[in-house]
C-alpha positions in Angstrom: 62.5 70.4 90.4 58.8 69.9 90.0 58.0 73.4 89.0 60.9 73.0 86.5 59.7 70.1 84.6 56.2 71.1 84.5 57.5 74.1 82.8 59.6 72.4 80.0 56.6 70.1 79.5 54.0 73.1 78.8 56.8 74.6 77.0 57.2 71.4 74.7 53.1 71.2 74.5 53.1 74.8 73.2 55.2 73.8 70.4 53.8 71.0 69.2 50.4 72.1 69.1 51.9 75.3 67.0 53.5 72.9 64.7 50.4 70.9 64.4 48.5 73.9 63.4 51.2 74.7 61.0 51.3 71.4 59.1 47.8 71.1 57.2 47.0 68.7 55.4 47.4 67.7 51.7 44.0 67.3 50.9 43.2 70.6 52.3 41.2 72.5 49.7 42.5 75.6 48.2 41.8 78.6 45.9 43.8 81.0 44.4 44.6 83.4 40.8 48.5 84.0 39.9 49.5 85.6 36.0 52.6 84.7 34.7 54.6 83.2 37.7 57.4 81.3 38.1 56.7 78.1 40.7 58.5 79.5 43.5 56.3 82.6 43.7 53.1 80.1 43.1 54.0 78.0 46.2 54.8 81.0 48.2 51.3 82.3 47.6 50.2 79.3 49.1 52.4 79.3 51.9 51.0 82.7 52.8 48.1 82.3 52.2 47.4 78.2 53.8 50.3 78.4 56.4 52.0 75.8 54.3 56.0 75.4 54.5 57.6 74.0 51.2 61.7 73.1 50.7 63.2 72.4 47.8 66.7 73.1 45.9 65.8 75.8 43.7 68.3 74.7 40.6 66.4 71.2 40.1 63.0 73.8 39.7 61.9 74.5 36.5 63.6 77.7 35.4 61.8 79.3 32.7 58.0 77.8 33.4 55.8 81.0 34.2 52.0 80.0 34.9 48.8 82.2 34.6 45.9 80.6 35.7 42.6 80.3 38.3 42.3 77.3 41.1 39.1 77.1 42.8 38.7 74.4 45.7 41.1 72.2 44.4 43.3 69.6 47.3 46.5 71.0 47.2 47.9 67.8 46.2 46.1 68.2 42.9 47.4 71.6 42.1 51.0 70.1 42.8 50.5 67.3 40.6 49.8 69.8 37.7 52.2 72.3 38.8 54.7 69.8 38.6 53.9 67.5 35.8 56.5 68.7 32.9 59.5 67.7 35.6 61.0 64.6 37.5 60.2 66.0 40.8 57.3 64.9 43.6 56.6 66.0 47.0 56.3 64.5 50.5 54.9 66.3 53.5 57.3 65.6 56.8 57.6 66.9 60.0 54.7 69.6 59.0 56.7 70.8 55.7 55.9 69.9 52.4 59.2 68.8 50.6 60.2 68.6 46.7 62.5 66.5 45.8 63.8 64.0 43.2 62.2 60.7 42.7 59.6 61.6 45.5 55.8 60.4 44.4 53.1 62.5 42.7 49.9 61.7 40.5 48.9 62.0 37.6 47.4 65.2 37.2 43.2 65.9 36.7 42.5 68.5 33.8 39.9 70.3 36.4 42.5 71.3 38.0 43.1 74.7 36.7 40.6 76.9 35.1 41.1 80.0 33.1 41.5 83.5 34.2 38.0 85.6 34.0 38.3 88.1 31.0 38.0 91.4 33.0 41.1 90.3 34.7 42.8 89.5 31.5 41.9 92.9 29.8 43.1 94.8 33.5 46.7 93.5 32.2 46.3 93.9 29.2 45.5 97.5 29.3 48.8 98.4 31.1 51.3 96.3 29.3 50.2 95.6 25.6 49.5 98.2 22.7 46.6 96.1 21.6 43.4 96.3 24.1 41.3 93.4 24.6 37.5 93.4 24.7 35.4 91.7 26.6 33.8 88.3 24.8 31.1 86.2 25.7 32.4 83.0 27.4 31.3 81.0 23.7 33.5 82.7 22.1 36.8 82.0 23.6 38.1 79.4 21.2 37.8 82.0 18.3 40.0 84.2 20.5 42.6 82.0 21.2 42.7 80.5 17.7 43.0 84.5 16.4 45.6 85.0 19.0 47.9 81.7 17.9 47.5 82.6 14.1 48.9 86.3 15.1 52.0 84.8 17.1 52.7 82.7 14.6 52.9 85.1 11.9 54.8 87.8 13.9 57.6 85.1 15.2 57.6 83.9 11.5 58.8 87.8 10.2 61.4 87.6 13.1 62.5 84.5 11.6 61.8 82.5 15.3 61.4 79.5 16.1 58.5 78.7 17.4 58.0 75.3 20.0 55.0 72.9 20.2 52.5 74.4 21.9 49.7 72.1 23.4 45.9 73.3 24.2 43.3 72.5 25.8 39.6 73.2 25.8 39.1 76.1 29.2 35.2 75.4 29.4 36.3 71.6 30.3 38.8 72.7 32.9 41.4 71.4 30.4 45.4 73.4 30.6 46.4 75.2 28.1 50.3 75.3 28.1 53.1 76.9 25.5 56.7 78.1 25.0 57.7 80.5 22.1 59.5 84.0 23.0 57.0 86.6 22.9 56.9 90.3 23.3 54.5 92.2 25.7 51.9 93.0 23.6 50.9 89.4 24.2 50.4 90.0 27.7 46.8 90.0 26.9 46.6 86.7 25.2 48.7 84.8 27.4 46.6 85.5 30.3 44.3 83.4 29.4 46.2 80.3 29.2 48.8 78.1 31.6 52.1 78.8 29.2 55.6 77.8 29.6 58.2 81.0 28.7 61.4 82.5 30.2 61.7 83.1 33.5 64.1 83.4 36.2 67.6 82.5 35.9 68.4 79.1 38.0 71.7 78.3 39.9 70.1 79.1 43.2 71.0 76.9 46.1 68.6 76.4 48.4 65.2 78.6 49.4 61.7 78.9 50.6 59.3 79.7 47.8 59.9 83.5 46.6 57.2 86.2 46.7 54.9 86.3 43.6 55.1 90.4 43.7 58.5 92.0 43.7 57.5 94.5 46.2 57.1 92.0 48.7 60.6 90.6 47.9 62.1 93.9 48.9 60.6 93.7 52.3 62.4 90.7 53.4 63.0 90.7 56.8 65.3 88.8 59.3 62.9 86.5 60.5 62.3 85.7 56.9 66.5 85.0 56.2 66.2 82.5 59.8 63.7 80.5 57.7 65.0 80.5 54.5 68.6 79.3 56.7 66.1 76.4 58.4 64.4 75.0 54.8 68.1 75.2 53.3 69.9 73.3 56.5 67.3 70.9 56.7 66.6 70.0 52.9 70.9 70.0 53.1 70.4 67.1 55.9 67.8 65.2 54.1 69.8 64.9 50.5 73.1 64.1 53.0 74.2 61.0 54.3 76.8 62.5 56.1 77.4 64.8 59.0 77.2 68.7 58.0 79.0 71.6 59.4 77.7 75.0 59.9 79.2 78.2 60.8 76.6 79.9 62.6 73.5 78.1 64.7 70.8 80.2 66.2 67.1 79.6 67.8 64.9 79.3 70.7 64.7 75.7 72.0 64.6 72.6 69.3 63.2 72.4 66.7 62.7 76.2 66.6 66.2 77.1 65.2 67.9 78.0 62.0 69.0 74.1 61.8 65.2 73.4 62.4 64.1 69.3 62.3 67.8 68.4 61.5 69.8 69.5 64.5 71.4 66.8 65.2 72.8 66.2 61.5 75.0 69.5 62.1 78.5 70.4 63.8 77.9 74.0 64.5 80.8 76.7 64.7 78.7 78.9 66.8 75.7 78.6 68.9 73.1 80.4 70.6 70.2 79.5 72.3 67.9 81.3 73.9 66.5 78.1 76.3 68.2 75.0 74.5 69.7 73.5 72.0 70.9 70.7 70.4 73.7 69.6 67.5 75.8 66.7 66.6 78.7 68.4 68.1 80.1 71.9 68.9 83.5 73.4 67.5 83.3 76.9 68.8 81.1 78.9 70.9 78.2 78.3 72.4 75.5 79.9 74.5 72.6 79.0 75.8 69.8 80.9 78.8 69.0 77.1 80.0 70.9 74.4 78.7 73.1 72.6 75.9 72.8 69.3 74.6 75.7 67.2 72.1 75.3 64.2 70.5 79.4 63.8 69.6 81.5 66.2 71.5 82.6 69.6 72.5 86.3 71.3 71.1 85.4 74.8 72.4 83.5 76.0 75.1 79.9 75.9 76.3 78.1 78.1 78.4 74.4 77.5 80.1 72.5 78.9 82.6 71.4 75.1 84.0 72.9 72.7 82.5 75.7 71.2 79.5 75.4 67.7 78.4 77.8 66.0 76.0 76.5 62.4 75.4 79.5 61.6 73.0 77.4 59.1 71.6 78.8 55.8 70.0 78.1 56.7 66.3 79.8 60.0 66.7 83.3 59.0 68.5 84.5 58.3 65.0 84.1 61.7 63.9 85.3 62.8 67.5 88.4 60.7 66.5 88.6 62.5 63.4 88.1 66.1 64.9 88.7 66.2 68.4 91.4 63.5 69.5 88.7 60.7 70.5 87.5 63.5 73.4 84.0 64.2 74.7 85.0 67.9 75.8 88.4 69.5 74.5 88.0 73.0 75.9 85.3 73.4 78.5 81.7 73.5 80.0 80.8 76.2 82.5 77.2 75.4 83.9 75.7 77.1 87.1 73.9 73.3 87.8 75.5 70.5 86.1 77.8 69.5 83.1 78.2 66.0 81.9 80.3 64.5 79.3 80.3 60.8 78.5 83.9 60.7 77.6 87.5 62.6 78.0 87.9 66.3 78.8 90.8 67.7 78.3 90.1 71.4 79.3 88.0 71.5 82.6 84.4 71.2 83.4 83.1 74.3 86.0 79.3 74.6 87.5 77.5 76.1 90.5 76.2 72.9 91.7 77.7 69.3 90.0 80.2 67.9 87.3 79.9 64.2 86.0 82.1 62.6 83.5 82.1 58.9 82.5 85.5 58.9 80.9 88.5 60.5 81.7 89.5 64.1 82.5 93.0 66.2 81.9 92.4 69.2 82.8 90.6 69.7 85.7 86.6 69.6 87.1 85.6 72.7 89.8 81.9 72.7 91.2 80.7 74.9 94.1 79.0 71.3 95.5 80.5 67.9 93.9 82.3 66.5 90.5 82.7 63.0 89.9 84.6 61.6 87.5 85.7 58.2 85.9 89.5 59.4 85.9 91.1 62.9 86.6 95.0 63.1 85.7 94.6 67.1 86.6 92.6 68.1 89.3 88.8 68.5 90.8 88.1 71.3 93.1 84.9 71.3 94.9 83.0 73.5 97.6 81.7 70.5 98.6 82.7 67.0 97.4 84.7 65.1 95.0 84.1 61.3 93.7 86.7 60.1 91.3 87.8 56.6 90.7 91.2 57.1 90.0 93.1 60.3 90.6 97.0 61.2 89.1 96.8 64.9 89.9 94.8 66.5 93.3 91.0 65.9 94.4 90.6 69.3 96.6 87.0 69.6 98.3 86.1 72.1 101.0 84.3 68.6 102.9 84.7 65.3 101.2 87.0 64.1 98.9 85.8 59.9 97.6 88.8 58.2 94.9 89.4 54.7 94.0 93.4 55.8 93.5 94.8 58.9 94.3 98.5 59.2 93.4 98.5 63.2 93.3 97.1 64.8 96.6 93.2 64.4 98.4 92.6 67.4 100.2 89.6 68.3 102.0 88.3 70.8 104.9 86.7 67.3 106.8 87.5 63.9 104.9 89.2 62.4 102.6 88.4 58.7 101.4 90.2 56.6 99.1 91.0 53.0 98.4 94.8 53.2 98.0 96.2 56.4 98.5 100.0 56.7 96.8 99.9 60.2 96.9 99.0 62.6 100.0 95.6 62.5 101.6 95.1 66.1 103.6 91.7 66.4 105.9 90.5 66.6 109.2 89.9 62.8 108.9 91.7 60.3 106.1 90.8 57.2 105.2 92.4 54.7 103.0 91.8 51.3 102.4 96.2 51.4 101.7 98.6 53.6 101.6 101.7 54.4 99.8 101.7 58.1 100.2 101.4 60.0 103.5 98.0 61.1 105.0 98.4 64.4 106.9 95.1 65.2 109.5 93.7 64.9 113.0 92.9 61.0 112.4 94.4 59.4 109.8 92.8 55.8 109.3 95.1 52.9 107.3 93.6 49.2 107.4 96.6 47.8 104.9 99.7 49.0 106.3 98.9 51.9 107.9 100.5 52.1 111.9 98.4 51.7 115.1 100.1 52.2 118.6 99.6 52.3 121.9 101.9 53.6 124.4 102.0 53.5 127.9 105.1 55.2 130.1 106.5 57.2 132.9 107.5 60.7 132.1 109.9 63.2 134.5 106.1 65.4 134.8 103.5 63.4 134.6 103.8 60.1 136.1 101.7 58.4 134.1 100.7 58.9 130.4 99.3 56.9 127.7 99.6 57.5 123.8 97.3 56.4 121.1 99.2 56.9 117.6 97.3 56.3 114.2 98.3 56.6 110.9 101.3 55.6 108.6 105.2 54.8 110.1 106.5 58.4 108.3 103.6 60.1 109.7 100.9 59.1 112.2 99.1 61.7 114.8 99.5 61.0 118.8 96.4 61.4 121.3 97.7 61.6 124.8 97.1 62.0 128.4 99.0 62.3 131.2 98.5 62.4 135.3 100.6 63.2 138.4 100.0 60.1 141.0 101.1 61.9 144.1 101.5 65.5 145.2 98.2 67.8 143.5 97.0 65.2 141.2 96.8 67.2 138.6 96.4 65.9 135.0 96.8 67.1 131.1 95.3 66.2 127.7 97.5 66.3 124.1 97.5 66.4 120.4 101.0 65.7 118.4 102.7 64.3 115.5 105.5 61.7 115.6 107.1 59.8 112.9 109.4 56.4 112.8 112.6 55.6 111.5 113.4 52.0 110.7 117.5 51.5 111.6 117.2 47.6 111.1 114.5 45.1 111.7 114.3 44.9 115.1 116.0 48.5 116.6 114.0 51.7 115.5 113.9 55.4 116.4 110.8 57.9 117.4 110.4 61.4 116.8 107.2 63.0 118.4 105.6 66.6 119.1 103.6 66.6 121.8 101.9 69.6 123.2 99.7 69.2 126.6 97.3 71.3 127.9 97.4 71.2 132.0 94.6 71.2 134.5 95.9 72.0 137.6 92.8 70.6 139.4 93.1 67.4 140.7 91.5 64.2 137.9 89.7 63.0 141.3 87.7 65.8 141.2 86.7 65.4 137.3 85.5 67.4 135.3 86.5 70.6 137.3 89.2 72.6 135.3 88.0 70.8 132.1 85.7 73.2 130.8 86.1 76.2 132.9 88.5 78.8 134.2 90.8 78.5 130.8 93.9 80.0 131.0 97.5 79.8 129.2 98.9 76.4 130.5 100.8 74.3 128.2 103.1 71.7 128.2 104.9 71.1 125.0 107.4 68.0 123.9 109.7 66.9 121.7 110.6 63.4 122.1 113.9 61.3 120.5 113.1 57.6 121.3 114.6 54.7 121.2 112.9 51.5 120.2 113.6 48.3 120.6 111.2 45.4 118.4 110.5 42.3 120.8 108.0 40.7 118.7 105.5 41.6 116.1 103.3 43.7 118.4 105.5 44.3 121.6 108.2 46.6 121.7 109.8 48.8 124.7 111.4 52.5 124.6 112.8 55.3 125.9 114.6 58.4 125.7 115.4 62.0 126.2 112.5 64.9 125.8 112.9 68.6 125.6 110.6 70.0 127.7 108.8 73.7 127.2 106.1 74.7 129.9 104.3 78.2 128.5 101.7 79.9 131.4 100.0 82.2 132.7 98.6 80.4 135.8 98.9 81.6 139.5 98.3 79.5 142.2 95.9 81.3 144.9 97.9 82.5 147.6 101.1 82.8 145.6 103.3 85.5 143.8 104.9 83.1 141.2 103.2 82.7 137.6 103.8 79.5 136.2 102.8 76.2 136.5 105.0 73.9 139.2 104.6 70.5 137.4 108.4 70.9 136.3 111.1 71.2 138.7 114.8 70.9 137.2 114.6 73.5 134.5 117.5 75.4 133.1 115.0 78.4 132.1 112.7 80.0 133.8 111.8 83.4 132.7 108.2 85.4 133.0 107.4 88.4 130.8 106.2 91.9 131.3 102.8 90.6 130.2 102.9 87.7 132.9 103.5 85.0 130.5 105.8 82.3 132.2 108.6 80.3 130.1 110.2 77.7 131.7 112.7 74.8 130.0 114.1 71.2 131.1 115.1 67.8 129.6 113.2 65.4 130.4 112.9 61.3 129.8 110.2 59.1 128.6 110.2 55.4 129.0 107.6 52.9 128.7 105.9 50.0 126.7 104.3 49.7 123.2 101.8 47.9 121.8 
């Protein structure tokens, strides 16, 4: 356990100090050129180029605002401010991504900000996309240029019979922008190089996206890693405009936050999930995978599968929605976990896992471990290598050792013990235990403090002359421990398991049924413990006994009655031909078999005292 925590604590210290080199700061200085871009492609040249990760729904963007225009060693914040002055928009920096939003702050922008394009740059463009070339001008003679270059827009949109829309300027030796928005044609390419303008662009009605790339090429090389991130910066700006829970169809990553639901998780109901370590969602609806473990906050209605561990906290804000979607259950359909599962509420389906099952609520269906389940209330079953603990129990607790319910009304069974508090049902073990019982409890010993039945017999028998019983258990079924010795002739003496049961006729008169089977040492019990554990050989003396009982008081009774009598052996006394035991004398069958097995028959009588 050590060596697995210290492993999902380097694991977690990996990624935060990866996200903590990821989210730079606002006031981080940068630098960079872009010609007639739309914001999207700006920010994603500084996402590539800073390590910056920006969100934003891509129809509240400006849609036709291209910029062209040089920042030198500007605080990023500054560059937003400008980039995003002509809209309603500010930005925020969370969880080490910079989001854009609605009503979020910004300031008002500095006119150093942006500086012009140099000229050689300009005339590069120029040269490929406009019949007119530019020259190169000393830096004192820009505002001719750009007053030549308005008068000739003006007069060519004028012959086209345009309309042409205020246009604002700034000085560029003062660092001042320089922004417009008429229609123009490309031989302007030149001209409008120089200046931060405002013209057609992209088409909006885009959901949501990370910032696009600023060359088309790039856009063509899209790969899946780059789709997974997009999915993350659209699920969690979705979560952050949302009140509401959100339902998605397909959830994928590595361990939280490192997933296509990113920061916001826990906001989603997911369809279908896979994790490569784990994971974490609101509540699952379909599939879900996971190499280490799963974690919901509300509830499960398919299936999960982990390689450690599934956890359903079914968490008090959620069990509305679980009302809503699953029937008020923690688990509908079922967790399969090779350590533990855990659910704090109902399961309907069945919980299975290599080591343990817990569930604070109620269970259905069933819960199976290869070591223990417990559970708050089972009306199906729990099966268990190992152990079961259940408080209360309708269906059948079945454990290959111990078996621990507060009410069982179904069946406990268990390869060793089986403990409950009142047992209606049938208790099945080595050794049961019940506190009360209204059912039956079948095993060796078979303990009842609130009416359960303790006896103890002692009588004279047509064999052995003296015996004693001990009987435990319940009146319909109890178990017998008995021993029995011969007073005179070779003293010999036998030891017995059986089952009897008791019939109440009326209050006082009652009748016995017993089987009783004996195993016989023919040395004599003076010389103890010869014969007891050596020289075993076929020597039994089985019983079936119909007594008679009469009730003197509450804890006194006498009986008596007839017993058929069956003596199976293979003994031969030294010194003699015969094979059989002689404890029995008047038998009405006496037979021994080609394989020396002796079978001999007689009614007997028993008749004694009980206590």
């Amino acid at each position: 356990m050590r060596t697995i925590r210290f492993f999902i604590t380097g694991v977690l210290c990996l990624i935060f100090s990866m996200q903590t080199l990821l989210a730079q700061n606002l006031n981080t200085k940068v630098s960079l050129q872009v010609k007639d871009a739309t914001l999207p492609q700006v920010l994603q040249q500084i996402q590539k180029k800073y390590g910056y990760r920006f969100s934003y729904l891509n129809n509240e963007l400006p849609a036709k605002t291209r910029f062209s225009a040089e920042v030198k060693d500007k605080p990023l914040s500054e560059v937003l401010d400008v980039l995003l002055e002509k809209t309603d928009m500010g930005y925020k920096q969370v969880n080490g991504q910079i989001i854009i939003k609605k009503g979020f702050p910004k300031n008002k922008p500095k006119a150093t900000t942006f500086q012009k394009l140099p000229t050689s740059i300009t005339e590069n463009k120029a040269s490929q996309t406009a019949k007119t070339v530019t020259h190169p001008q000393p830096e004192n003679q820009a505002t001719a240029k750009e007053t030549t270059a308005k008068e000739t827009l003006a007069k060519e949109t004028s012959a086209k019979e345009t309309s042409v829309k205020e246009t604002s300027a700034t000085t560029t030796n003062s660092g001042t922008v320089n922004t417009a928005t008429p229609e123009t044609q490309p031989e302007q390419a030149a001209e409008k190089a120089t200046e931060l303008e405002v013209k057609s662009a992209v088409p909006a009605g885009e959901n949501v996206s990370e910032t696009s790339a600023a060359n088309p090429a790039e856009e063509k090389k899209e790969t899946i890693l780059d789709k997974l991130r997009a999915t993350r910066l659209n699920n969690e700006v979705r979560a952050s405009n949302s009140d509401s829970i959100l339902y998605t169809d397909t959830h994928l990553g590595i361990i939280f936050p490192i997933s296509t639901n990113g920061t916001a998780a826990n906001r989603y109901v997911n369809r279908t999930s896979v994790h490569l370590l784990a994971g974490t969602s609101a509540a699952l609806e379909g599939v879900e995978f996971a190499g280490f473990g799963n974690l919901e906050q509300g509830y499960v209605k398919g299936v999960q599968f982990s390689g450690f561990f599934n956890v359903v906290k079914h968490r008090a804000d959620l069990r509305e929605l679980a009302a809503t979607r699953n029937e008020g259950y923690a688990v509908q359909g079922g967790q399969f976990g090779s350590f533990i599962n855990f659910a704090g509420g109902n399961i309907k389906g069945g919980q299975f896992a290599g080591y343990m099952n817990v569930t604070e609520g109620h269970i259905n269906g069933g819960q199976f471990a290869g070591f223990l389940n417990i559970a708050k209330n089972v009306n199906g079953a729990q099966g268990a290598g190992y152990m079961n603990l259940a408080k209360n129990v309708d269906g059948a607790q079945l454990a290959g050792f111990l078996n621990i319910a507060d009410t069982v009304s179904g069946v406990q069974a268990a390869g060793f013990l089986n403990i409950a508090r009142c047992a209606k049902g049938t208790q099945i073990a080595f050794i049961n235990i019940a506190d009360s019982a209204a059912g039956v409890p079948i095993g060796v010993f078979n303990f009842v403090n609130k009416g359960g039945y303790k006896r103890a017999e002692f009588y004279a028998a047509d064999d052995f002359d003296a015996n004693f019983t001990f009987k435990i258990g319940v009146p319909k079924f109890h178990t017998l421990l008995a021993l029995g010795a011969e007073l005179n002739d070779k003293h010999r003496w036998g030891y017995g398991f059986g089952f009897g049961s008791e019939w109440a006729m009326s209050k006082r008169l009652k009748l016995n049924t017993d089987i009783l089977s004996y195993y016989v040492v023919e040395e004599s019990y003076k010389n103890i413990p010869d014969g007891l554990y050596e020289d075993y050989e076929l020597n039994l003396l089985n019983k079936f006994r119909l007594l008679g009982t009469i009730q003197l008081a509450k804890r006194f009774a006498i009986f008596g009655g007839p017993t058929y009598n069956v003596s199976v052996s293979r003994y031969q006394e030294k010194g003699s031909e015969n094979v059989g035991s002689t404890l029995a004398n008047n038998t009405f069958y006496n037979h021994t078999s080609k394989n020396g097995t002796n079978v001999k028959m007689w009614i007997g009588f028993n008749a004694g005292l009980r206590f």
